[in-house]
Residue frames relative to the residue before (quaternion, step in Angstrom):
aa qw qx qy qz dx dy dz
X 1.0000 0.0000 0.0000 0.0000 0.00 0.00 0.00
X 0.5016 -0.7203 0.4571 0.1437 3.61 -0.82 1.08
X 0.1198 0.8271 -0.4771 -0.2720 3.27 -0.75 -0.70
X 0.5599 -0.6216 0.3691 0.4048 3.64 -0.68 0.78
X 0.4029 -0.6010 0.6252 0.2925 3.55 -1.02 1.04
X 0.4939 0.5630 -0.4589 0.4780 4.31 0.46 -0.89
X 0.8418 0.4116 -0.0949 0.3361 3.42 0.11 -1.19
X 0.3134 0.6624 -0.3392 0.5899 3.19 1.74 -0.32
X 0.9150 0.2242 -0.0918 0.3226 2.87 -0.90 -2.17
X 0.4953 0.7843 -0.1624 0.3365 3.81 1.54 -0.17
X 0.4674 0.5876 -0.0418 0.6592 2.55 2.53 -1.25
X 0.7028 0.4382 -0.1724 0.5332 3.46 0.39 -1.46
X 0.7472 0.2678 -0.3693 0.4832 4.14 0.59 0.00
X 0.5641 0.5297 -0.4125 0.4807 3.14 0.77 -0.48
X 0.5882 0.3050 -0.4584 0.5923 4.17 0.67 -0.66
X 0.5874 0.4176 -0.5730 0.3901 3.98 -0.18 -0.70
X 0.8083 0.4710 -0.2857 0.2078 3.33 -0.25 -1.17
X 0.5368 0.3692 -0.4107 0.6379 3.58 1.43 -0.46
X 0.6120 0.4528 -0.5733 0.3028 3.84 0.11 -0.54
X 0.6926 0.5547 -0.2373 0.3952 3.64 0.87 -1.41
X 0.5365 0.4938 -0.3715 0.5748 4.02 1.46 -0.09
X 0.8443 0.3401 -0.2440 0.3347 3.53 0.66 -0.98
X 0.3582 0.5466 -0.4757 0.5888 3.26 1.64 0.19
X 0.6580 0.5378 -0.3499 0.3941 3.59 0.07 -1.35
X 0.7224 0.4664 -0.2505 0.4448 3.91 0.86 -1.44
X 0.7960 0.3569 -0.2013 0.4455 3.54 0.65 -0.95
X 0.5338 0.4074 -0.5336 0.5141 3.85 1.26 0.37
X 0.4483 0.8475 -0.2790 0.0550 3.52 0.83 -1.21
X 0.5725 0.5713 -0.1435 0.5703 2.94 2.24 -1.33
X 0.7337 0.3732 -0.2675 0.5009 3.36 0.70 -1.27
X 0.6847 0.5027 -0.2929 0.4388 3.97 0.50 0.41
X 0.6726 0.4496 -0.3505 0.4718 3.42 1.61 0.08
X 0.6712 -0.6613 0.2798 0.1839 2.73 -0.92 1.09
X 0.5672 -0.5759 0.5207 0.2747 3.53 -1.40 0.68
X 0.2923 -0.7471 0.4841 0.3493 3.39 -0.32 0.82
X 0.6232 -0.6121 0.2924 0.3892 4.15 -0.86 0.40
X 0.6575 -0.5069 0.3339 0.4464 3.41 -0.92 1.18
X 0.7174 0.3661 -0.4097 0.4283 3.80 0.64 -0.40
X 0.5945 0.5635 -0.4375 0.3711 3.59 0.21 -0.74
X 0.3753 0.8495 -0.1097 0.3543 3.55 1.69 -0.94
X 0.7644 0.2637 0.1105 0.5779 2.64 0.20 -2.46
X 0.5828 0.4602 -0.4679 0.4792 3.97 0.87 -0.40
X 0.6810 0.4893 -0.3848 0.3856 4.10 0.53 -1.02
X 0.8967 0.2822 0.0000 0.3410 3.02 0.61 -1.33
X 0.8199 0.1986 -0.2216 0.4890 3.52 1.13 -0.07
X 0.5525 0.6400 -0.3763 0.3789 4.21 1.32 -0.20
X 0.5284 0.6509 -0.4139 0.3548 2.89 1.10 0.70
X 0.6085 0.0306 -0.2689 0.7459 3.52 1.28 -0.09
X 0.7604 0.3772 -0.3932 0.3534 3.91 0.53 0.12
X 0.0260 0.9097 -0.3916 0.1353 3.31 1.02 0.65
X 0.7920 0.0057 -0.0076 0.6105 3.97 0.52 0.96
X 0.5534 -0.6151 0.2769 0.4885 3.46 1.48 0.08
X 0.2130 0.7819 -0.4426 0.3839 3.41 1.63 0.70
X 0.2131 -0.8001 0.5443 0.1352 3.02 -1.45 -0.11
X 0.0993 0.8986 -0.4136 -0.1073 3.71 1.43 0.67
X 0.5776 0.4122 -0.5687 0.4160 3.92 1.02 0.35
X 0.7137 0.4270 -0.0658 0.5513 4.02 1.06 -1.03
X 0.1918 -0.7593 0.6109 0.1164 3.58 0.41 0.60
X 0.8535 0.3211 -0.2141 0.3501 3.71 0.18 -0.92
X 0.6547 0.2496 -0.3284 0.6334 3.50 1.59 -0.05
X 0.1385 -0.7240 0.6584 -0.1522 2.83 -0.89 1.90
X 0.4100 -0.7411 0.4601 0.2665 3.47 -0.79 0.33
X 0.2677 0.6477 -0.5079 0.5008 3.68 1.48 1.28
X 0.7695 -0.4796 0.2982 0.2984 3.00 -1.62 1.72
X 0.6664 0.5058 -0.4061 0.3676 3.87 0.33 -1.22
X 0.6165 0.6574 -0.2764 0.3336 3.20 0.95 -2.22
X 0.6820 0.5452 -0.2206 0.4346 3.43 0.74 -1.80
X 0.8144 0.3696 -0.3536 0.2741 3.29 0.54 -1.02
X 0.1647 0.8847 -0.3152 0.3014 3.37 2.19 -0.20
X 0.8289 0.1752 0.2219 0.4827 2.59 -0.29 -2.36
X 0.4210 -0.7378 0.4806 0.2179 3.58 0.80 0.63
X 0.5758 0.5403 -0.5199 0.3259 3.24 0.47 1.45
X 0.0864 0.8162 -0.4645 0.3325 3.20 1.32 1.96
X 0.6944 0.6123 -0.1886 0.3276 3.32 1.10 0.16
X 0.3547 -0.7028 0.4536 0.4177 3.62 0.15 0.11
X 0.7245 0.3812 -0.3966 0.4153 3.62 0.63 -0.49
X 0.7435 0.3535 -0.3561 0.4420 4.02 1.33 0.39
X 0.2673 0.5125 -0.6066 0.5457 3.39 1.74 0.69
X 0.5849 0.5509 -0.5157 0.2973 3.86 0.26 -1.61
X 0.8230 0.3920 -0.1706 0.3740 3.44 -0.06 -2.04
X 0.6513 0.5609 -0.3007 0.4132 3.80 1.11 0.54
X 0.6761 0.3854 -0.3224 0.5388 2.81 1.26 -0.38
X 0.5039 0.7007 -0.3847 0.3275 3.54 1.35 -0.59
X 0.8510 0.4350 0.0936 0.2789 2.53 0.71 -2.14
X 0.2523 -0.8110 0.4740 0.2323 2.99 1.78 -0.90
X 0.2519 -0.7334 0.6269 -0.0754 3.65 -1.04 1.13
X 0.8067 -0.1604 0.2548 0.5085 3.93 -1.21 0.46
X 0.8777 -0.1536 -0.1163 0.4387 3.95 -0.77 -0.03
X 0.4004 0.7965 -0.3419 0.2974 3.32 2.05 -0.78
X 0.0997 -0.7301 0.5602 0.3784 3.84 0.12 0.31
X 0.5543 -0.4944 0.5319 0.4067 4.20 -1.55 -0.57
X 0.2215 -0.6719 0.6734 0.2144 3.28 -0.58 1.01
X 0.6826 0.6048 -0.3954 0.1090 4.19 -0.09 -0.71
X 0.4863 0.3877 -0.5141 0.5907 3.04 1.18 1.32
X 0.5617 0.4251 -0.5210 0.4820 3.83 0.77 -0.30
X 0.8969 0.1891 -0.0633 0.3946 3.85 -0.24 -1.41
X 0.3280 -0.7865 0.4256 0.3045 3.43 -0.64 0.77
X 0.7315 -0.4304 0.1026 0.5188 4.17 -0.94 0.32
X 0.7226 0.4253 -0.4392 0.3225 3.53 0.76 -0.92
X 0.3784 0.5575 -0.4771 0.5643 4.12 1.28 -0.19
X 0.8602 0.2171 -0.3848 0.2548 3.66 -0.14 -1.27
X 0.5533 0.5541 -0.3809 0.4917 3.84 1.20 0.05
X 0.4552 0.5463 -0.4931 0.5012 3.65 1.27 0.29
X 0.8628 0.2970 -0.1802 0.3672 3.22 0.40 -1.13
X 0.4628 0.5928 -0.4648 0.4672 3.57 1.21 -0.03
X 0.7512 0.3620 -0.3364 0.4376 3.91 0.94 -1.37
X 0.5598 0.5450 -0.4339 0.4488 3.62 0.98 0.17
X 0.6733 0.3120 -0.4468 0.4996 3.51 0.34 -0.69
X 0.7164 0.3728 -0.5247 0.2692 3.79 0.03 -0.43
X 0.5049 0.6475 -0.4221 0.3842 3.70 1.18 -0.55
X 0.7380 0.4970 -0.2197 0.4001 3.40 0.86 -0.99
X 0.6342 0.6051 -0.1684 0.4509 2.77 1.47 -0.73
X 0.5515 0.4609 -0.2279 0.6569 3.51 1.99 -0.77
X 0.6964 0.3398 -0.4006 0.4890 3.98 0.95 0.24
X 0.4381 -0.6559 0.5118 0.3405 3.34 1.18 -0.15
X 0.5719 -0.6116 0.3170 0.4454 3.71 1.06 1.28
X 0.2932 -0.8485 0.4157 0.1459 3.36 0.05 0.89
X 0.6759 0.2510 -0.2673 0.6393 3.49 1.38 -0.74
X 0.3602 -0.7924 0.4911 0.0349 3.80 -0.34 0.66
X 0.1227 0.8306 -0.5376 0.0773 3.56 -0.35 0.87
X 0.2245 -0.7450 0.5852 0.2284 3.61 0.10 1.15
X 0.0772 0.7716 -0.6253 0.0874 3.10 -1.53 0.75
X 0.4037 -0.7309 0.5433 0.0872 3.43 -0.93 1.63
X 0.6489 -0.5098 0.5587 0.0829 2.49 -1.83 0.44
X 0.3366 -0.4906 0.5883 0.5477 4.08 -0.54 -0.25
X 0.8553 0.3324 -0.2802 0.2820 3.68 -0.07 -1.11
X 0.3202 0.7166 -0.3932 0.4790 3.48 1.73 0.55
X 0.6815 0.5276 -0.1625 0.4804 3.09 0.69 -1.99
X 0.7109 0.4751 -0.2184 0.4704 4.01 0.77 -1.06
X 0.5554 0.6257 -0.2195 0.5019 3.35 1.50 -0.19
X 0.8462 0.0946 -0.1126 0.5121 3.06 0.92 -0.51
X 0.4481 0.5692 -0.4566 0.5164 3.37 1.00 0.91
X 0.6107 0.5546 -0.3560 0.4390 3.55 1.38 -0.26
């Protein structure tokens, strides 16, 4: 019994080719990108930190001075803050994994060395009652 060489070599691309998809599928993850320390910080923290504000903590803001305050000028105590979460702060280190949470630690301190560059004033409730009196 013969066998077609066509059919042979027909076999032999067809296995390359699914090998060369599933290589392709299973690196695919490790090669996509980290989305940028902003895009990050917009999903997951501008809600009470919105411009480097602070609209649950008025005084801990997430501006250079504030940081240097509370000694979280550092990327390795942004790190353990966002993990870990603090007083109303919730822990993100089950939501984002380390290279996401070192996005957003080197963003907030960059921003924090421009002095939040796009600036969004934001009140308080007991701001807002302040000046309506």
């Amino acid at each position: 019994m013969s066998t077609n060489p066509l059919k042979c070599w027909s076999k032999i691309a067809i296995a390359l080719i699914s090998c060369a998809i599933a290589i392709f599928v299973g690196i695919s993850p490790v090669l996509a990108e980290v989305p940028s320390g902003e895009q990050l910080f917009n999903s997951n923290c501008s809600a009470c930190h919105i411009g480097g504000n602070n609209v649950i903590i008025s005084h801990k803001t997430l501006r250079k001075e504030a940081l240097e305050k509370y000694a979280m000028n550092s990327l390795e105590a942004i790190r353990y803050q966002v993990v870990n979460g603090k007083n109303a702060m919730p822990a993100f280190g089950g939501r984002l994994n380390e290279e996401e949470i070192d996005a957003i630690a080197t963003y907030v301190l960059g921003q924090a060395e421009l002095d939040w560059s796009t600036k969004v004033e934001v009140s308080t409730s007991q701001e807002v009652s302040e000046r309506k009196s």
